[in-house]
PDB file of N, H, CA, C and O in Angstrom:
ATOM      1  N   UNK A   1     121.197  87.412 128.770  1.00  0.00           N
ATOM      2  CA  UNK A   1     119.907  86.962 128.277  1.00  0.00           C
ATOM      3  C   UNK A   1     119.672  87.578 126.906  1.00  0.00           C
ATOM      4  O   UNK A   1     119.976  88.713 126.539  1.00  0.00           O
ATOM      5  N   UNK A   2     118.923  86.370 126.050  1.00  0.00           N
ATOM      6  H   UNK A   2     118.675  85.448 126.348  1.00  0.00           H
ATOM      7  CA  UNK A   2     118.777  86.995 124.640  1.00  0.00           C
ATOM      8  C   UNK A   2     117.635  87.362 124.798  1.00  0.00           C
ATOM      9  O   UNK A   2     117.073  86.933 125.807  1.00  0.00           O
ATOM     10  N   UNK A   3     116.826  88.325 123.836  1.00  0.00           N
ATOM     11  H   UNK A   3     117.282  88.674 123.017  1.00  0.00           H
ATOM     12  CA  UNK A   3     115.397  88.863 123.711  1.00  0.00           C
ATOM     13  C   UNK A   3     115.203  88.591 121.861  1.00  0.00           C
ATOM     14  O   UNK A   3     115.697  89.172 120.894  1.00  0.00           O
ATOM     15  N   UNK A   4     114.502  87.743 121.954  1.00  0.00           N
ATOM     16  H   UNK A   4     114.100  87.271 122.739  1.00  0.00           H
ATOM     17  CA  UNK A   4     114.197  88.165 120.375  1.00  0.00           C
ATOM     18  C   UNK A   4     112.555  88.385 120.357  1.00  0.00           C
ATOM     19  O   UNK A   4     111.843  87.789 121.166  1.00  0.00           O
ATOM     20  N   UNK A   5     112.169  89.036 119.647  1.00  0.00           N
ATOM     21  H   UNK A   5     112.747  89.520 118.991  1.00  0.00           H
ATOM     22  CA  UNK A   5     110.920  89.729 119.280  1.00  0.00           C
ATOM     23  C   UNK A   5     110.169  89.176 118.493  1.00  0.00           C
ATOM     24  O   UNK A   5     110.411  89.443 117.316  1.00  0.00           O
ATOM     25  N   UNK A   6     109.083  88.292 118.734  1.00  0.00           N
ATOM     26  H   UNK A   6     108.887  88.075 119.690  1.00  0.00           H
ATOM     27  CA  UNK A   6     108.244  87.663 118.368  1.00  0.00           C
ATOM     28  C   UNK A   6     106.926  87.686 118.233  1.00  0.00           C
ATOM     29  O   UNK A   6     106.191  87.268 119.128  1.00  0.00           O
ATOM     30  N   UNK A   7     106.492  88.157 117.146  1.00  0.00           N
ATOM     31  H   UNK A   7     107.089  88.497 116.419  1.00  0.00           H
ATOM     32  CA  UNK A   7     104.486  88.370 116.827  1.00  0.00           C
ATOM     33  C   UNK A   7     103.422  87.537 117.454  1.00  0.00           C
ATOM     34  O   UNK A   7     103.777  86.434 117.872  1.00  0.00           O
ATOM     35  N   UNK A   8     102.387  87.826 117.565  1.00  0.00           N
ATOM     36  H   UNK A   8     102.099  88.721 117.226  1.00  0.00           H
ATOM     37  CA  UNK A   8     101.497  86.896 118.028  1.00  0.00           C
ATOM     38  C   UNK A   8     101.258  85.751 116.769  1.00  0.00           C
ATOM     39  O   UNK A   8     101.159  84.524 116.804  1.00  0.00           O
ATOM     40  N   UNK A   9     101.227  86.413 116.011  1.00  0.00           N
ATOM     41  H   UNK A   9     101.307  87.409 115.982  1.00  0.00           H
ATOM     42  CA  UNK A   9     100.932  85.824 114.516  1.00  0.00           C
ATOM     43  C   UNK A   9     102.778  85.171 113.779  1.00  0.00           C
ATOM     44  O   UNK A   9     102.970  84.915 112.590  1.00  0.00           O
ATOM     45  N   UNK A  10     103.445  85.097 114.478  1.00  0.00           N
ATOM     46  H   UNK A  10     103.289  85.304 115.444  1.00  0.00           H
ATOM     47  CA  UNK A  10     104.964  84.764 113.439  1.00  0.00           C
ATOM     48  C   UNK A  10     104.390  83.210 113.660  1.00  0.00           C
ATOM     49  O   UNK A  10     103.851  82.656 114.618  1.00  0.00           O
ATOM     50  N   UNK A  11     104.804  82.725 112.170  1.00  0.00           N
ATOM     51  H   UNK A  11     105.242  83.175 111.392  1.00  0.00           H
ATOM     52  CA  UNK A  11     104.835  81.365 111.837  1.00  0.00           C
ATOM     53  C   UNK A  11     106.134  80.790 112.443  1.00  0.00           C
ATOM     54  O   UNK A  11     106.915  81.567 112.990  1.00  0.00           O
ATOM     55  N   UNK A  12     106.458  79.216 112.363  1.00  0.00           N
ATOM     56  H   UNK A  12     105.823  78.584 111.919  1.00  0.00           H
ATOM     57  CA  UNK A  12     107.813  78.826 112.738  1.00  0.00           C
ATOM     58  C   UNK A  12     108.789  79.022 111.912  1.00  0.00           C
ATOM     59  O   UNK A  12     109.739  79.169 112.681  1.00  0.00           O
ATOM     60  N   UNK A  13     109.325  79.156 110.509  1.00  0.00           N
ATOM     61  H   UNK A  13     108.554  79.036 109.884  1.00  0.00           H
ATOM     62  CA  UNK A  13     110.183  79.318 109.602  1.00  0.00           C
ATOM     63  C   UNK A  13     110.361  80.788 110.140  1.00  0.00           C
ATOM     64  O   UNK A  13     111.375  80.961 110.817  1.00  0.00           O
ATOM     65  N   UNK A  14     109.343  82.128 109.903  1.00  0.00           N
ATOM     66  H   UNK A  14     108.519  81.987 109.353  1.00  0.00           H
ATOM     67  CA  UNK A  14     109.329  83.583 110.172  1.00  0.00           C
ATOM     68  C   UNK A  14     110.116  83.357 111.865  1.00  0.00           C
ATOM     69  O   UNK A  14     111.171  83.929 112.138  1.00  0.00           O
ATOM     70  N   UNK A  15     109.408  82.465 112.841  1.00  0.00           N
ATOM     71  H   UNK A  15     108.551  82.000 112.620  1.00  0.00           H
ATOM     72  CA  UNK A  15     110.323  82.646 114.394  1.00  0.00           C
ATOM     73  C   UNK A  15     111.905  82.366 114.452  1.00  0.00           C
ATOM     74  O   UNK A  15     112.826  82.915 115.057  1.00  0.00           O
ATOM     75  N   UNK A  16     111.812  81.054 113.380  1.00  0.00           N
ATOM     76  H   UNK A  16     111.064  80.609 112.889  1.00  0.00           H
ATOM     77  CA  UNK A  16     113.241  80.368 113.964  1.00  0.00           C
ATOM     78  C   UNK A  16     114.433  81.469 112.791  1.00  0.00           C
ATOM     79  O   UNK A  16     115.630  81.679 112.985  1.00  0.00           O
ATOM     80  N   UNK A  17     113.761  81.870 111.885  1.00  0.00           N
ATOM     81  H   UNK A  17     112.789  81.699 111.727  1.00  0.00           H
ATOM     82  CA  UNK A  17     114.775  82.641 110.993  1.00  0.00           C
ATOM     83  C   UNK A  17     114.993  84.316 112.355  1.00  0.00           C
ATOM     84  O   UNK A  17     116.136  84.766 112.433  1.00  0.00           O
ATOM     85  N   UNK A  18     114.239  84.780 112.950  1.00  0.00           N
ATOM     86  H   UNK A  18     113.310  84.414 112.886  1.00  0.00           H
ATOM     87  CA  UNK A  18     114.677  85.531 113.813  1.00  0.00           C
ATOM     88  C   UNK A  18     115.344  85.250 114.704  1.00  0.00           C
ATOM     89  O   UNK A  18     116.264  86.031 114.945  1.00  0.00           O
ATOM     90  N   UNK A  19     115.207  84.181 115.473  1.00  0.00           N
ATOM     91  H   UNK A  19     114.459  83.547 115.277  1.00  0.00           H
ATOM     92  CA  UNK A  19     115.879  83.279 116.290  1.00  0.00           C
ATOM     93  C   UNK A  19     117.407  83.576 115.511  1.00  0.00           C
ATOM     94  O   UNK A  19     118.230  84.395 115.919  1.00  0.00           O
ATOM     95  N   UNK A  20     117.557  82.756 114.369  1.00  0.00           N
ATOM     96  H   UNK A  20     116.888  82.090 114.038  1.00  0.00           H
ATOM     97  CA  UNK A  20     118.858  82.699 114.005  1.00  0.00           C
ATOM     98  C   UNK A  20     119.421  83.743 113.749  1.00  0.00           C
ATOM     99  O   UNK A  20     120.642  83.641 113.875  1.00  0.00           O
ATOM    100  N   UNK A  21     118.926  85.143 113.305  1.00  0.00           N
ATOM    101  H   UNK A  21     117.934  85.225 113.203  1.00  0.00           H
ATOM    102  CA  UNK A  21     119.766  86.533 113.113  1.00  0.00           C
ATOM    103  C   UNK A  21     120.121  86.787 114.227  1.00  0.00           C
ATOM    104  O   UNK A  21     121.317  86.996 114.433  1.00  0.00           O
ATOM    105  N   UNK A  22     119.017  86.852 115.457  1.00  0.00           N
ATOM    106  H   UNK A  22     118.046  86.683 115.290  1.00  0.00           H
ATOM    107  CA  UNK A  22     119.143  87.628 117.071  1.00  0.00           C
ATOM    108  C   UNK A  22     120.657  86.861 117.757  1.00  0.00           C
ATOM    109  O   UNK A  22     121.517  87.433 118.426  1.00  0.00           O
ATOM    110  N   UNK A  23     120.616  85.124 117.252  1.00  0.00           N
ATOM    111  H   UNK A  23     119.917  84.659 116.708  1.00  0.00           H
ATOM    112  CA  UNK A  23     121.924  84.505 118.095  1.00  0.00           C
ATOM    113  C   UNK A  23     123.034  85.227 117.055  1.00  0.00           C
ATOM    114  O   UNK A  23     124.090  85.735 117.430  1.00  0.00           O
ATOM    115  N   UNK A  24     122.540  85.158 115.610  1.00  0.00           N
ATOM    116  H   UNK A  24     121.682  84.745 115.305  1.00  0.00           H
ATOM    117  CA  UNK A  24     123.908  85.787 114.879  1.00  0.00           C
ATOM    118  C   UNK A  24     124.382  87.152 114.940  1.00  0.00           C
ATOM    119  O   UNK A  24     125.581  87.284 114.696  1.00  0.00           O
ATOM    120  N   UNK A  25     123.693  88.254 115.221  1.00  0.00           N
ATOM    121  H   UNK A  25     122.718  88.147 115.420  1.00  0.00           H
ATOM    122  CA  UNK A  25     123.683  89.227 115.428  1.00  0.00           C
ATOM    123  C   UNK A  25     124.784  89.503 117.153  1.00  0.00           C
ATOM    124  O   UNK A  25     125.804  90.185 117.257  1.00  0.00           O
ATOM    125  N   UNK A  26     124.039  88.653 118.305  1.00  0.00           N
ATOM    126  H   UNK A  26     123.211  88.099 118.220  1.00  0.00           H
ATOM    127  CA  UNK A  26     124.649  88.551 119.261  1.00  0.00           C
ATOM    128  C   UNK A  26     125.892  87.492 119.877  1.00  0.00           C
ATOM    129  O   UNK A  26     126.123  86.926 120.946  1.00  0.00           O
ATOM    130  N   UNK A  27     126.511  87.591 118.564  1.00  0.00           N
ATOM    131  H   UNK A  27     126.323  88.051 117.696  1.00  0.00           H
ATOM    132  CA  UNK A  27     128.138  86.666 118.200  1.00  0.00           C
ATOM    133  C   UNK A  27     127.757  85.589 119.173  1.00  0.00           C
ATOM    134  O   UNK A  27     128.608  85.478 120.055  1.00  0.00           O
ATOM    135  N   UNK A  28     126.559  84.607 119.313  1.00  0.00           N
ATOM    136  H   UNK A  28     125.867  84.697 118.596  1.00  0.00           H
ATOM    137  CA  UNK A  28     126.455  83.571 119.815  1.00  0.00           C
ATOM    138  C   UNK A  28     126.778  82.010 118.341  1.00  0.00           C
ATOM    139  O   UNK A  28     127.576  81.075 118.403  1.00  0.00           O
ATOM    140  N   UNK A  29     125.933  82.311 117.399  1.00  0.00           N
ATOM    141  H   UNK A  29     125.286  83.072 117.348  1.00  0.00           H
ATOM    142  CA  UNK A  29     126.723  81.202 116.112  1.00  0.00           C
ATOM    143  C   UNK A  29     126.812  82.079 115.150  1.00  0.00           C
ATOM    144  O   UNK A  29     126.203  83.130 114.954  1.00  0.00           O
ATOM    145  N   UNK A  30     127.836  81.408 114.428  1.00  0.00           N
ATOM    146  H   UNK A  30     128.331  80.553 114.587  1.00  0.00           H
ATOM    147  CA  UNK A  30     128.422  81.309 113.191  1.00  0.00           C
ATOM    148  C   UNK A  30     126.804  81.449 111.948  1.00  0.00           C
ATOM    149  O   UNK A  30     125.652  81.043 112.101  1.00  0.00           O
ATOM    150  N   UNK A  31     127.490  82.222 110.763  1.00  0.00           N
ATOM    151  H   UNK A  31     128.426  82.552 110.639  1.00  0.00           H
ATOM    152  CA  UNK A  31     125.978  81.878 109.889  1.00  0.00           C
ATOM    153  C   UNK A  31     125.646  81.260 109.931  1.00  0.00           C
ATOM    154  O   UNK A  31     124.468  81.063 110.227  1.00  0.00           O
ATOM    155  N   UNK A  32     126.986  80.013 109.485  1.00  0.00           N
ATOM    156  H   UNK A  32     127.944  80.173 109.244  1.00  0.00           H
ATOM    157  CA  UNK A  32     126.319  78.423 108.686  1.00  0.00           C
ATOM    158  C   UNK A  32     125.496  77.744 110.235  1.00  0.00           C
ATOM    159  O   UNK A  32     124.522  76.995 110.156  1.00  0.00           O
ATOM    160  N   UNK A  33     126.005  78.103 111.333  1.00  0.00           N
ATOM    161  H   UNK A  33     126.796  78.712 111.397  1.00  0.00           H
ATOM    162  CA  UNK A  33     124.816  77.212 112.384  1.00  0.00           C
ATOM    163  C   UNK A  33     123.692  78.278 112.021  1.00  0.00           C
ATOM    164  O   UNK A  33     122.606  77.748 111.786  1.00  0.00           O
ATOM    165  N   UNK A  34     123.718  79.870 111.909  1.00  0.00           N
ATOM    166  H   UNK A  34     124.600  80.301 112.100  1.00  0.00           H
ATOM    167  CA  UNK A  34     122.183  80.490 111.855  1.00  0.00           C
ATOM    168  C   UNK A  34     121.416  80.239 110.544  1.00  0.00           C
ATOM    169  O   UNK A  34     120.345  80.733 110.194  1.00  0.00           O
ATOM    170  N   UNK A  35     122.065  79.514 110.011  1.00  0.00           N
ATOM    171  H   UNK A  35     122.935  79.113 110.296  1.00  0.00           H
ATOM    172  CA  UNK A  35     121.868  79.203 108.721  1.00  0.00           C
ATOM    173  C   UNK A  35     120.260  77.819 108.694  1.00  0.00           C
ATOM    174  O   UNK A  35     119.250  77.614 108.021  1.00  0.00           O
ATOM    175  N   UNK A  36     120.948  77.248 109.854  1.00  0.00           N
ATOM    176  H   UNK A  36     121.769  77.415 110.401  1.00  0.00           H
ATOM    177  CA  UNK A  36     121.023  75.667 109.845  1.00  0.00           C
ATOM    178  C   UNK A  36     119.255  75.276 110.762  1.00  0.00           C
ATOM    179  O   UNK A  36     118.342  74.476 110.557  1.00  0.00           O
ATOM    180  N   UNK A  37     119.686  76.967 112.344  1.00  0.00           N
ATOM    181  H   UNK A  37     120.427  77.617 112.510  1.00  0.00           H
ATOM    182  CA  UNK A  37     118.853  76.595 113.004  1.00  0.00           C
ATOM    183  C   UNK A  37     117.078  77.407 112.483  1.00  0.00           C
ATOM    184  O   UNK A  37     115.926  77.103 112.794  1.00  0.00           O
ATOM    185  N   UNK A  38     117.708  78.603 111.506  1.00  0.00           N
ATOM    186  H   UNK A  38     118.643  78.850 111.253  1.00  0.00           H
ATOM    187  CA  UNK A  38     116.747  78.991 110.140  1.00  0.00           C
ATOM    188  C   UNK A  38     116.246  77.972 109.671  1.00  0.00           C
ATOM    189  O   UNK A  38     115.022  77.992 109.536  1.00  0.00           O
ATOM    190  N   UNK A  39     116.898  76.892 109.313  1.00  0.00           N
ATOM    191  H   UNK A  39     117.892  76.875 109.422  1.00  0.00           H
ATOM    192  CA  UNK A  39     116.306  76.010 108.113  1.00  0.00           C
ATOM    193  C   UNK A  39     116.554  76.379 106.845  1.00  0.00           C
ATOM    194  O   UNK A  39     115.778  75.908 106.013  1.00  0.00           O
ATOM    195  N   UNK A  40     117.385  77.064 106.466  1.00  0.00           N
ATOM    196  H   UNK A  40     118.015  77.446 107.142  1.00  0.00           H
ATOM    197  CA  UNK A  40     117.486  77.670 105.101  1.00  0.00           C
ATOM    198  C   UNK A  40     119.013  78.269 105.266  1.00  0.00           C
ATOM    199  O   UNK A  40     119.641  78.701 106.233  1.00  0.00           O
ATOM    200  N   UNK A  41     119.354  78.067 103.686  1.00  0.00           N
ATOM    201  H   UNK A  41     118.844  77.716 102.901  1.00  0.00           H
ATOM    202  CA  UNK A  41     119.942  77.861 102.963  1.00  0.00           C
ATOM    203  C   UNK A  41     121.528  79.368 103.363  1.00  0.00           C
ATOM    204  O   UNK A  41     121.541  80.598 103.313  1.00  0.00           O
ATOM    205  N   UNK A  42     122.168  78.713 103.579  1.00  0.00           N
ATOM    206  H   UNK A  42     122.157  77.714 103.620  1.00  0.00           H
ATOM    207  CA  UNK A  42     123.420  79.338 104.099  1.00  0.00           C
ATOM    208  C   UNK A  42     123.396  81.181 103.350  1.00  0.00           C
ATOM    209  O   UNK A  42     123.530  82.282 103.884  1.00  0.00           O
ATOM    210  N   UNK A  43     123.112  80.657 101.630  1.00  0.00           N
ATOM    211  H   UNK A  43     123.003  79.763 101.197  1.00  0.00           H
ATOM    212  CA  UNK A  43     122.805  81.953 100.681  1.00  0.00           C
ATOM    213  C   UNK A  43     121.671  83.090 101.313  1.00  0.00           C
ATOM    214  O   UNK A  43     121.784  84.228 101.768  1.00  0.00           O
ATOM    215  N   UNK A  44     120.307  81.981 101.046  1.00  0.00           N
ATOM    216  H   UNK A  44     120.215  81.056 100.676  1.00  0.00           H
ATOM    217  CA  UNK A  44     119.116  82.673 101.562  1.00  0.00           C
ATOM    218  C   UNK A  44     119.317  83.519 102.968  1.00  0.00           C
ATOM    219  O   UNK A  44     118.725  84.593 103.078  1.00  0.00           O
ATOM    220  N   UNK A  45     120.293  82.953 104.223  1.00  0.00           N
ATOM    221  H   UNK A  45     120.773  82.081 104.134  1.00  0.00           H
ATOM    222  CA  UNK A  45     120.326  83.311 105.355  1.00  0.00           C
ATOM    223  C   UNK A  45     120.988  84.840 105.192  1.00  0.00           C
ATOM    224  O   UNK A  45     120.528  85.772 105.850  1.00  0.00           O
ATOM    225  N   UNK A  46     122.279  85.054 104.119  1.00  0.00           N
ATOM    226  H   UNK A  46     122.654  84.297 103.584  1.00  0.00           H
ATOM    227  CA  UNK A  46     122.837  86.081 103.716  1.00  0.00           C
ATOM    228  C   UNK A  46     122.214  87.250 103.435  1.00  0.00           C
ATOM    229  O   UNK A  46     122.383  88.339 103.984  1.00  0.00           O
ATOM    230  N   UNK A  47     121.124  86.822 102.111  1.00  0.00           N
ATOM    231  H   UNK A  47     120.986  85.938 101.665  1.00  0.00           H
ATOM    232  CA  UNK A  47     120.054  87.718 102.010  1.00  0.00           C
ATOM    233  C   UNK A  47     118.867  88.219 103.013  1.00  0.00           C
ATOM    234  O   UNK A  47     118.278  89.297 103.104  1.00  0.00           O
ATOM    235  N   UNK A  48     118.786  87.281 103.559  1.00  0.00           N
ATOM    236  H   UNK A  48     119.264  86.405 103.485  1.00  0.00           H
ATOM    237  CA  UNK A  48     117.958  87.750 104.891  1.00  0.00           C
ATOM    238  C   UNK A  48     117.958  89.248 105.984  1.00  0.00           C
ATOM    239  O   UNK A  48     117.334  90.229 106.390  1.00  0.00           O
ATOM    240  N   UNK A  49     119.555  88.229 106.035  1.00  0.00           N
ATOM    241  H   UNK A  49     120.061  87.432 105.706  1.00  0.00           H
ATOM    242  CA  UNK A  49     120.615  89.356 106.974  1.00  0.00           C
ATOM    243  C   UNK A  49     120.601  90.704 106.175  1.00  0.00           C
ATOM    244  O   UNK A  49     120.040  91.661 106.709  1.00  0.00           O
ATOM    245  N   UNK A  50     121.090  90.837 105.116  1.00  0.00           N
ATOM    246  H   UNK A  50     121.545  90.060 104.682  1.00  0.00           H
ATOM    247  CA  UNK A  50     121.298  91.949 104.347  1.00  0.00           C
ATOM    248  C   UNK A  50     119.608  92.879 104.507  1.00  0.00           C
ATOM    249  O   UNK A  50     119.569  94.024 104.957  1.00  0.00           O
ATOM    250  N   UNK A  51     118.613  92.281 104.146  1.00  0.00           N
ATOM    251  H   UNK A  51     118.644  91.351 103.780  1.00  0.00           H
ATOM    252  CA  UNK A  51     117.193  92.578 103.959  1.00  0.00           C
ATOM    253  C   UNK A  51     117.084  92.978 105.308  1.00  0.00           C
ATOM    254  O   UNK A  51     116.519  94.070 105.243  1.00  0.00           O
ATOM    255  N   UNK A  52     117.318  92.699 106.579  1.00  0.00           N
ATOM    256  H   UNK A  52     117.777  91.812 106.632  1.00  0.00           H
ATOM    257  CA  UNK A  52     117.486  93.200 107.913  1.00  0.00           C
ATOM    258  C   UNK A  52     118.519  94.472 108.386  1.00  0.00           C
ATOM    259  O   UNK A  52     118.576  95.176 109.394  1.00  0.00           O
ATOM    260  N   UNK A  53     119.046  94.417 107.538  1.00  0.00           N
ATOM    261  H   UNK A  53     119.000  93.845 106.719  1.00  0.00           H
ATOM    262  CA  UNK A  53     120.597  95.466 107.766  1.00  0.00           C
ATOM    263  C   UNK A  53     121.381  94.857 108.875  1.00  0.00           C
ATOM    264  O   UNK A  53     121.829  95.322 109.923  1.00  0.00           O
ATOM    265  N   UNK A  54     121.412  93.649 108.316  1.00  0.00           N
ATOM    266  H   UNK A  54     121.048  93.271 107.465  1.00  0.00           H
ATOM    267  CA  UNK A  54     122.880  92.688 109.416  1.00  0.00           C
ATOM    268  C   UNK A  54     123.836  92.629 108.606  1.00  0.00           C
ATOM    269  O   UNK A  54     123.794  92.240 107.439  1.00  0.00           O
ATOM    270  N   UNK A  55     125.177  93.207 109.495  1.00  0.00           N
ATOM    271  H   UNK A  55     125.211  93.523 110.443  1.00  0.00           H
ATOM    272  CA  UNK A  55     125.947  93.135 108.625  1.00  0.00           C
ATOM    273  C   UNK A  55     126.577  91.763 108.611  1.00  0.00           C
ATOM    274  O   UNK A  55     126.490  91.065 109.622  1.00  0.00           O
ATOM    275  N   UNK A  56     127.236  91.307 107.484  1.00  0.00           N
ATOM    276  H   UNK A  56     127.307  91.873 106.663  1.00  0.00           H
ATOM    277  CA  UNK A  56     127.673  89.921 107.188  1.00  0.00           C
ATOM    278  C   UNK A  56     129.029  89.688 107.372  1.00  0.00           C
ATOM    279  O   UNK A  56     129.468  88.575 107.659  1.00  0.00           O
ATOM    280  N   UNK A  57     129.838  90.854 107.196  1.00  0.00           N
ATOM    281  H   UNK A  57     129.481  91.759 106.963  1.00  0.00           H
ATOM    282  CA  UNK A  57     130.949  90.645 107.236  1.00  0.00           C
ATOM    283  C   UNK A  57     131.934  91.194 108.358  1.00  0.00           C
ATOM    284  O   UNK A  57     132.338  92.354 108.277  1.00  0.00           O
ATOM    285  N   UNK A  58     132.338  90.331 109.445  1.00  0.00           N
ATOM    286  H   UNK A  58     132.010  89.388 109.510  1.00  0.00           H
ATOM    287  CA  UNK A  58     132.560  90.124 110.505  1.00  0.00           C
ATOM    288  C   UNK A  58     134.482  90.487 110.329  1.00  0.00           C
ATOM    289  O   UNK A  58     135.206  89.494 110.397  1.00  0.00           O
ATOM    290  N   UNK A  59     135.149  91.841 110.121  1.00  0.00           N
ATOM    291  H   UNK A  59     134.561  92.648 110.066  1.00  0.00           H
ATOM    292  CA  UNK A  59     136.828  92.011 110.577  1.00  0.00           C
ATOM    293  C   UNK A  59     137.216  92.708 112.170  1.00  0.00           C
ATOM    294  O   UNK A  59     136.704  93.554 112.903  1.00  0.00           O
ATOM    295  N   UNK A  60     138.444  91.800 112.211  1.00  0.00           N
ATOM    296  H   UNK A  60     138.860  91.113 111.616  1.00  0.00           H
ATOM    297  CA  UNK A  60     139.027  92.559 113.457  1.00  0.00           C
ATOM    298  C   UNK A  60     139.899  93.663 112.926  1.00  0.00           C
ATOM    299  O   UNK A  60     140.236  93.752 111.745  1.00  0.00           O
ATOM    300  N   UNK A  61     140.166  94.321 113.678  1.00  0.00           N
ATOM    301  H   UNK A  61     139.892  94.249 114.637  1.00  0.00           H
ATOM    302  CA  UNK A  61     140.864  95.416 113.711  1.00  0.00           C
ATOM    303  C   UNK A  61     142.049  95.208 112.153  1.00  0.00           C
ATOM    304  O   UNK A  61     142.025  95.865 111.112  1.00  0.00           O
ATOM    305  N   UNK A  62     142.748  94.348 112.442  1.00  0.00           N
ATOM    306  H   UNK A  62     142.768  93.814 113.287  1.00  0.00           H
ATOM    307  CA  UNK A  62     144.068  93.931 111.751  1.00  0.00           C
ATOM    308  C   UNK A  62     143.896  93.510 110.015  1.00  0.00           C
ATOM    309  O   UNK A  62     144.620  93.818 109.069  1.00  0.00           O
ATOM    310  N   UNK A  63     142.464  92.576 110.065  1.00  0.00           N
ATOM    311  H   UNK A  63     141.876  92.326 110.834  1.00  0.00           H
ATOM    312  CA  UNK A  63     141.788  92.289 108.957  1.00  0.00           C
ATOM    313  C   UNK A  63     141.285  93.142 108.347  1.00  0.00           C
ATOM    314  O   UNK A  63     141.360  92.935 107.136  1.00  0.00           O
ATOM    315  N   UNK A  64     140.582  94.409 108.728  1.00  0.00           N
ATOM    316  H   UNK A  64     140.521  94.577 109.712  1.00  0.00           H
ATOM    317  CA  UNK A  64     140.434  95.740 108.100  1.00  0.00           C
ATOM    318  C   UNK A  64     141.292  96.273 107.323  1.00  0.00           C
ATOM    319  O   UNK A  64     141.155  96.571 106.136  1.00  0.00           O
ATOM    320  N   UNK A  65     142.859  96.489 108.508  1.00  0.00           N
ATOM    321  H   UNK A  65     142.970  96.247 109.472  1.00  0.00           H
ATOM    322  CA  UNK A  65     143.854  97.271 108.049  1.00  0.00           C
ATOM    323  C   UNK A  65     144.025  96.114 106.940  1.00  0.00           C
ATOM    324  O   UNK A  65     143.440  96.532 105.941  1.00  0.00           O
ATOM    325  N   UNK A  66     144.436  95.153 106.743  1.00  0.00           N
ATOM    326  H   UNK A  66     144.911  94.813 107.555  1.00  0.00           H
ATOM    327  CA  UNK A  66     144.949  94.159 105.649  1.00  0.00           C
ATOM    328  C   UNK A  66     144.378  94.705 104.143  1.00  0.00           C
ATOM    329  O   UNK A  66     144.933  95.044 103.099  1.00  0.00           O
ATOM    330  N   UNK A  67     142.524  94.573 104.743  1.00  0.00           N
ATOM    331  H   UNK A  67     142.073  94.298 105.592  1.00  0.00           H
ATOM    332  CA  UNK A  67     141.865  94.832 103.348  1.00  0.00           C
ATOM    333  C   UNK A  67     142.135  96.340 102.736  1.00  0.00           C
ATOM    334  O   UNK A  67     142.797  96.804 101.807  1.00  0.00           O
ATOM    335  N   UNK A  68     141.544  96.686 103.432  1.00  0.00           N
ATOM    336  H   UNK A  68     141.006  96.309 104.186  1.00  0.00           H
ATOM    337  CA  UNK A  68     142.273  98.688 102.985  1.00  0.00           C
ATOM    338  C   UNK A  68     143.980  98.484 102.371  1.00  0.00           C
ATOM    339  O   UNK A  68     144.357  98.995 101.317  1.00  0.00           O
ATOM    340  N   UNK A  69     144.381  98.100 102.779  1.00  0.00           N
ATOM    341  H   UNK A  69     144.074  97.684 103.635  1.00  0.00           H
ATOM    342  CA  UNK A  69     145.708  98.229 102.312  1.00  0.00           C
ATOM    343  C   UNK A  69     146.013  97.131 100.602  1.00  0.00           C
ATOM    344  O   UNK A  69     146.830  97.260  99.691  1.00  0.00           O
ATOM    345  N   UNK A  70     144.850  96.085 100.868  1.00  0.00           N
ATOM    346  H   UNK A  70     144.186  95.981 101.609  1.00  0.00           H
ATOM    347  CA  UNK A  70     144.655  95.503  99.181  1.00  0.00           C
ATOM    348  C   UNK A  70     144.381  96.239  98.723  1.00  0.00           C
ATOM    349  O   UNK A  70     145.142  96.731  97.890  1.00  0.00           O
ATOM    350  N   UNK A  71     143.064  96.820  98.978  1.00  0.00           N
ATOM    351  H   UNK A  71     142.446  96.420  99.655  1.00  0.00           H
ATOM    352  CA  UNK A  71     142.103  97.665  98.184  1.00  0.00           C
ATOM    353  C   UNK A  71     142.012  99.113  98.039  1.00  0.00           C
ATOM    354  O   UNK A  71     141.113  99.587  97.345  1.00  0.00           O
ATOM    355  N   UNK A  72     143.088 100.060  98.789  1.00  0.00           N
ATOM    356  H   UNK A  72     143.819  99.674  99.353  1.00  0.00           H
ATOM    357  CA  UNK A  72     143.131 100.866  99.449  1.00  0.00           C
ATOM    358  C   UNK A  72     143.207 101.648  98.358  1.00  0.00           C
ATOM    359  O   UNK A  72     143.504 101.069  97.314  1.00  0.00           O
ATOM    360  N   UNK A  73     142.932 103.341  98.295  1.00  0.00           N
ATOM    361  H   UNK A  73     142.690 103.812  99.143  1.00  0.00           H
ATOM    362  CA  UNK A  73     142.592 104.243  97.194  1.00  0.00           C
ATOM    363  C   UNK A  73     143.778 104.405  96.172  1.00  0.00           C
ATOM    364  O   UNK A  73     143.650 105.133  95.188  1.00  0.00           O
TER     365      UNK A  73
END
């Protein structure tokens, strides 16, 4: 079960943009669907997330090691 946290006072854009972090947050969709069921803009949804402290960028184990090893000291 999901819980998302909702004001007495949240408008629908303010509900459904929580809506869409709480499913994105809980690896239920992809941005571009939390993007979609937000109503706003795949970018805007980014900044959102970030303005929340969600992180955006989603590696497995292997994809880590990959990047460290591009970027690595």
């Amino acid at each position: 079960m999901l819980g998302v946290p909702l004001t007495a006072n949240s408008d629908t854009r303010a509900a459904l943009t929580d809506l869409a972090a709480a499913l994105y947050v809980a690896e239920q969709v992809s941005m571009g669907r939390a993007a979609e069921i937000a109503g706003i803009a795949y970018a805007d949804l980014l900044d959102e997330l970030g303005r929340r402290g969600i992180a955006t960028l989603r590696l497995n184990a292997g994809e880590l090691e990959r990047e460290l090893a591009t970027f690595g000291p």
